[in-house]
N, C-alpha and C positions, 0 to 999 in steps of 0.2 A: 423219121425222115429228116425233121430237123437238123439233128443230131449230125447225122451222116453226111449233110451240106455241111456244114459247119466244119467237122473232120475233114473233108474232103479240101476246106479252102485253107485251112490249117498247114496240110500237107503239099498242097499247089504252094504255097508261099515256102516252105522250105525247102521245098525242090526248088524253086526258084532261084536259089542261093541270094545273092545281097541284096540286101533289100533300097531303095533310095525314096527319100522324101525330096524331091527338087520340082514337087511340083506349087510353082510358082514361089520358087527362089527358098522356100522352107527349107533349114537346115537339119540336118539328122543332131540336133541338139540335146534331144529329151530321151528317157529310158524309161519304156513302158510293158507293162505287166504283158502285154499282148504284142507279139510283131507279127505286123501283116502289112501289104504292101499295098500303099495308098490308092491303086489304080483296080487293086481287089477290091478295098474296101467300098467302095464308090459302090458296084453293084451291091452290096447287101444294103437290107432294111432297118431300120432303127434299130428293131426288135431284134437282127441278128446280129447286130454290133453290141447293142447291151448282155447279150446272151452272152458272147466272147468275154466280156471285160465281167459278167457275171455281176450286173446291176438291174436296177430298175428300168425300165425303156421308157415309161411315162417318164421319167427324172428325167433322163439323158434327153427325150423328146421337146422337154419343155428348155432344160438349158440350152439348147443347140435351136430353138426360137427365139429363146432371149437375144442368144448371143447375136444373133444375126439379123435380130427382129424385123423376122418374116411376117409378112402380110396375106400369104396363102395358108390354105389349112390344110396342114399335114399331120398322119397317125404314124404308129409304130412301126405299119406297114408299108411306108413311104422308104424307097431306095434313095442314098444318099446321091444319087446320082440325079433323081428327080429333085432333089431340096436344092441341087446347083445349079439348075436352071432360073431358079429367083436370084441368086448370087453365089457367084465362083469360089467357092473356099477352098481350102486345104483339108484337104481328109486329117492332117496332122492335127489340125487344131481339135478337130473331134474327139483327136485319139488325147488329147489332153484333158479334155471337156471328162470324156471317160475315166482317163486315171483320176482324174478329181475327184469322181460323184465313189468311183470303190475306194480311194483312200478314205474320204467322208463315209462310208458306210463301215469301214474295218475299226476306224477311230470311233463311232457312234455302238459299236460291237463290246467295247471295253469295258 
């Protein structure tokens, strides 16, 4: 079932056609393993964004509290949608936070 959400948001974004990161003034500067578009991204879960970039969710969970050092307690299960309601980030930044933790994982592979 997973799976098949996943596929499904995969597909939603390239039907889509362009994708834009302008949410709150973030540039389309970065080139990431994954394209999905920021406004998708928000409703999925830790655990379904690390699934995409095909990392750890505890990792990506715990970097994306550092980063933001959040004070509420959030799981893997937690929609990045509800983690923005403590503070407004950019789904971008996540998406960087992510390609970190898989470069770090492909380099830790060698």
């Amino acid at each position: 079932m997973k799976k098949i959400i996943l596929i499904g948001l995969m597909l939603l974004t390239a039907i889509s056609g362009c994708t834009s990161n302008s949410d709150y003034g973030h540039d389309e500067e970065h080139d990431h393993s994954v394209e999905i578009e920021g406004s998708a991204m928000k409703q999925l879960t830790v655990q379904q964004v690390a699934d995409l970039w095909e990392i750890d969710s505890q990792k990506l969970l715990d970097r994306i509290v550092e980063e933001f050092e959040f004070k509420d307690n959030y799981t893997t299960k937690t929609t990045l949608e509800e983690m923005r309601e403590e503070y407004k980030f950019s789904p971008a930044i996540i998406k960087d936070i992510a390609e970190e933790i898989k470069q770090e994982s492909e380099l830790g592979g060698i």
